[in-house]
N, C-alpha and C positions, 0 to 999 in steps of 0.2 A: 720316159724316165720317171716323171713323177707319180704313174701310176705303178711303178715297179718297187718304189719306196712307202708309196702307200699302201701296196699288198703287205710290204715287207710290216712296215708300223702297228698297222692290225693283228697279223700275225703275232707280233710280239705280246700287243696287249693282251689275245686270250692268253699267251702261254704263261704273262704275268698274272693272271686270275688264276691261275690254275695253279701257280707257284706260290702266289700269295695266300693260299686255302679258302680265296673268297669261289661263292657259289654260286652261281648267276645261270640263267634258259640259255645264255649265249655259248654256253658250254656242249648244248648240243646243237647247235645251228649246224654241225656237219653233215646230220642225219638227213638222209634221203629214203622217204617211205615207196615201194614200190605198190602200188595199187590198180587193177585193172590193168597190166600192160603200160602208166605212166607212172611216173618219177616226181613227187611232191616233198617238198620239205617239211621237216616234222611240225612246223608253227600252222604250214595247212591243212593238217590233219586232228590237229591237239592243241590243246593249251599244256603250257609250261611252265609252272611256278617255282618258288623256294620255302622248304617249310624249315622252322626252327634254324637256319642257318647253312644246313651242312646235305637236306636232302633236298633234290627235285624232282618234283609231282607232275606226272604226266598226264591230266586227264582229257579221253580219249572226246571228239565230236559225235563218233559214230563208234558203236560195239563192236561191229563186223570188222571192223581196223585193228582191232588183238593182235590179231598174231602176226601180222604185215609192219605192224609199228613194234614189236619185242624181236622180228628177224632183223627188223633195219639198227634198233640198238647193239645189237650183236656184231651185224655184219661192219660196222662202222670203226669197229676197233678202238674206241676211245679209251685212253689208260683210265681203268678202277671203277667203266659202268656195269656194273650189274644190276638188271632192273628185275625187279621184283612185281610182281602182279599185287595187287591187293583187293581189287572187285572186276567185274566185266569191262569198267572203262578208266579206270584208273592207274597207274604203274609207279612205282614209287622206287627209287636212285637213291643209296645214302652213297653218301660223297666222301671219303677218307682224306682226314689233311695229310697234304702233303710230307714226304720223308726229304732228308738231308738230301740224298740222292738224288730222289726223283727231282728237287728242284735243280741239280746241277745239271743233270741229263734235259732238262728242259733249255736251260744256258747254253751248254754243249749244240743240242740242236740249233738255237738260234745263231749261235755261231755260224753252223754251216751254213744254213739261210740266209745270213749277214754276207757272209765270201759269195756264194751263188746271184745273191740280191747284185754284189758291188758287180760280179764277173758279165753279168743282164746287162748292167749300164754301160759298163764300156763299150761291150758291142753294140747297144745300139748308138753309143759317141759314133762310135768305127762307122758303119751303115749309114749313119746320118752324114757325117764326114765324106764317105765316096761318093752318096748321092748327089750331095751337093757341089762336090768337085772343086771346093776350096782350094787358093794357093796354098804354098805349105807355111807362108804366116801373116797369112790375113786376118784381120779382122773377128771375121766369123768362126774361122779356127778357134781363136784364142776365147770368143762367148761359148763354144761350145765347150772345151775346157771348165770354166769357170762354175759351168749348168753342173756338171760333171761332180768340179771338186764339191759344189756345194750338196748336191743330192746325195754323194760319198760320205760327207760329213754329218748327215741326215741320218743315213744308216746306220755308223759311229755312235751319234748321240742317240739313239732308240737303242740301240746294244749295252751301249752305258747305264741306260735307267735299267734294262732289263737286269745286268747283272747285280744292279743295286738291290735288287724286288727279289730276284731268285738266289743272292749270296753264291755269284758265279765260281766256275774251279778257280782252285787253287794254283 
């Protein structure tokens, strides 16, 4: 359970970076470089900075990584990257702040993430519940409950800051 809350919490945090027009490497932590037949993240193939605020600087370890590291930007879907080439090992992201929209649509999704996240935890209350084959009001019933309300309320309050950060709908 608590690790279904702390996917969830993470989750929120980038989207509140992204909401909040701050610009951080952690914006593309999603990228997955495909090279020789494996799968590397884009931190082991490159360094990732922030220049002036609002871009980030991809420069490359190795040159031959070009075009393996501009498919995986592409392939990756991320809203408003377009990387831009600027020498053989270099790639350069300018970052657009955010619109009224886009911060709600970021809300919107964590919403759903939020109901998915709470819908994860019940079932595994449920699952943990049959395994253990509690009476129907034992003891352990009622902590398992309690684990529940409170990692529910968990959810709740990381939803709450996020709407605070992205000026959630209306």
């Amino acid at each position: 359970m608590k690790a279904a809350v702390e996917w969830f919490r993470k989750d929120c945090a980038s989207a509140e970076a992204r909401a909040s027009g701050r610009v951080t490497p952690q914006l593309l932590s999603p990228v997955r470089v495909k090279i020789d037949g494996g799968e590397y993240r884009l931190e082991e193939v490159a360094t990732v900075g922030v220049r002036e605020g609002s871009t980030l600087l991809v420069t490359l370890f190795d040159e031959s990584t070009m075009k393996a590291v501009e498919s995986a930007l592409y392939e990756s879907k991320l809203p408003n990257i377009v990387p831009q080439r600027q020498d053989v090992r270099t790639i350069k992201i300018p970052i657009p702040k955010p619109t009224v929209e886009a911060r709600q649509r970021l809300y919107v999704d964590a919403q759903r993430k939020a109901e998915d996240t709470r819908v994860q935890l019940r079932k595994q209350m449920q699952t943990s519940v049959k395994r253990g084959k509690f009476a129907k009001h034992s003891i352990e019933l009622e902590e398992y409950q309690k684990l529940l309300d409170r990692c529910i309320e968990d959810v709740d309050k990381t939803l709450a800051e996020m709407k605070k950060v992205a000026g959630g709908g209306k």
